[in-house]
C-alpha positions, 0 to 999 in steps of 0.5 A, a space after each residue: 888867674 888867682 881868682 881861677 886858682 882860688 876857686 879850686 880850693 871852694 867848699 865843696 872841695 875842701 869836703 872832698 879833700 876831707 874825703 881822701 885825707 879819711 882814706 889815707 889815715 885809714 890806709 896808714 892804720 891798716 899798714 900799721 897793723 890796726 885794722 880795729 880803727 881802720 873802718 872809722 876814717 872811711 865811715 867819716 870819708 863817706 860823710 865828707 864824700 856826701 856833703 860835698 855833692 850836696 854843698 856843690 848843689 846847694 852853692 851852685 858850684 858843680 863843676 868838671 873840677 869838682 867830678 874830677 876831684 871826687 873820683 880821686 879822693 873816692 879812689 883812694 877811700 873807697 877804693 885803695 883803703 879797703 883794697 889794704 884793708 881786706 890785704 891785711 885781714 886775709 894776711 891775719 886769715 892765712 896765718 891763722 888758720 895756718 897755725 890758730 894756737 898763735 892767735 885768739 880772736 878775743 878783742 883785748 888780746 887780739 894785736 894785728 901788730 903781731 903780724 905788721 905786714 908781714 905778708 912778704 916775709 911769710 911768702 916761702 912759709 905759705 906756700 900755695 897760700 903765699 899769694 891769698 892775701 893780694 886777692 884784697 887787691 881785687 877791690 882796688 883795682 876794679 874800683 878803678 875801673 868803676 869810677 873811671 866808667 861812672 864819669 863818663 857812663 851818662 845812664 847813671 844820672 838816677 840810678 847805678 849801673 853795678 854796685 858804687 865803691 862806697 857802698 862796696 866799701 862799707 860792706 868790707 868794713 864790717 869784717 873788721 868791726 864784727 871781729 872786734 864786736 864784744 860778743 860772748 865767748 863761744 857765741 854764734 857770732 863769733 863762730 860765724 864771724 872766724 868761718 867768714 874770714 876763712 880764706 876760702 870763703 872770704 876770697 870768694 866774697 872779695 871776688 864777687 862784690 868786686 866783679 859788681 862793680 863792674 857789672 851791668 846790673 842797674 842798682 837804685 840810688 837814693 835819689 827821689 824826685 819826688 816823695 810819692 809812694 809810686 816810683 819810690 817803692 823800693 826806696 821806702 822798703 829799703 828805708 823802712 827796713 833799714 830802720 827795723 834792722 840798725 838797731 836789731 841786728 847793730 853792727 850786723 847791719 852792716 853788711 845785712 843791708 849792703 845785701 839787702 840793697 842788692 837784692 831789692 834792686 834785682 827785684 826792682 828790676 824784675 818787676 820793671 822788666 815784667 811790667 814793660 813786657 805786659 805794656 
């Protein structure tokens, strides 16, 4: 019996608690206002989320536990944390563009404590705009869904079916640390980054990326049997461009390379669906 107890608390474990330990802070940082730090804790949950299948492998000590634990912990990182988080930013984003002269998107001036979850309070004020900011919670609650099915859906062994929560997630981190990024006043980044977080254009992008999550479109995962170019083509494409577009575009690569995944594995599909009708 002790052994059986001691066994849960192993290493690749404790890097999974790790994982949900990052997503609660990253929750609280949010609640509290400072979606400026809140990115961080899930970039550090994504690398917790990464190593503990990978000690698991490597420890030999995979078990239905350890699945278990993992779609726990991602829930609350990849799924609950960025769910508060686009909550948060869209309450900012009514209030804004309801009244722009109460705010400045300049970093040093720009204080989310301004508006501590205020949402409840501003209900009667907004009117139509009352319920916007809850559309964040899209994200969580079809996260749910996508873990759940990703336990028992036996054709993800190689490959995704519908976008995975973490990557998901990373995208939604991006709103956030573009809009702290210390570009040039009146520069194009920062008129692109206050059109993207108006609320008719970023309820609609919460809306989409979170109806990938549940969708049946086969998405490639980084997973390569072997290192020979053919089976891998698009993995290399994607890792060579990735490599060309982190250091040109920064923090913009972000959410670039989130969309490049996608349409590399649209076109994977299109080419593997011409290749099996010529055959």
């Amino acid at each position: 019996m002790i052994k059986s107890q001691l066994s849960m608390f192993n290493l690749p474990n404790l890097f999974t608690a790790a994982n949900l330990i990052c997503g609660v802070f990253s929750i609280l940082l949010s609640l509290h206002g400072r979606i400026d730090l809140a990115p961080y804790p899930i970039f550090l949950g994504a690398v917790f989320d990464f190593f503990d299948g990978f000690l698991a492998r490597l420890l030999k000590q995979q078990g239905e536990l350890g699945k278990q634990l993992d779609s726990l912990a991602d829930m609350i990182t990849f799924g609950l944390a960025p769910g508060i988080m686009m909550l948060v930013l869209l309450t900012y984003s009514v209030q804004y563009f309801d009244n722009p002269a109460i705010f400045q998107i300049v970093p040093e001036n720009f204080q989310f404590k301004l508006i501590y979850f205020s949402w409840f309070e501003q209900m009667i004020h907004w009117g139509s705009f009352s319920m916007i900011p809850s559309v964040g919670l899209w994200i969580t609650f079809l996260s749910m869904f996508r873990l759940a099915k990703f336990n028992i859906d036996t054709r993800q062994s190689d490959q995704f079916i519908g976008l995975n929560t973490p990557a998901n997630t990373i995208f939604f981190t991006s709103f956030p640390l573009l809009m702290f990024a210390d570009f040039p006043q009146g520069s194009w980044q920062n008129g692109l980054i206050t059109q993207l977080i108006h609320p008719y254009i970023l309820v609609p992008i919460i809306v989409v990326m979170s109806l990938l999550l549940i969708s049946e479109i086969p998405l490639f995962a980084l997973k390569f049997k072997h290192f020979k170019w053919k089976g891998n083509q698009i993995r290399f494409i994607f890792l060579i461009t990735c490599s060309l577009i982190i250091p040109t575009c920064l923090v913009w690569s972000i959410p670039i390379i989130v969309i490049l995944y996608i349409l590399l594995s649209l076109i994977g599909n299109i080419i593997k669906k011409r290749v099996k009708h010529e055959i």
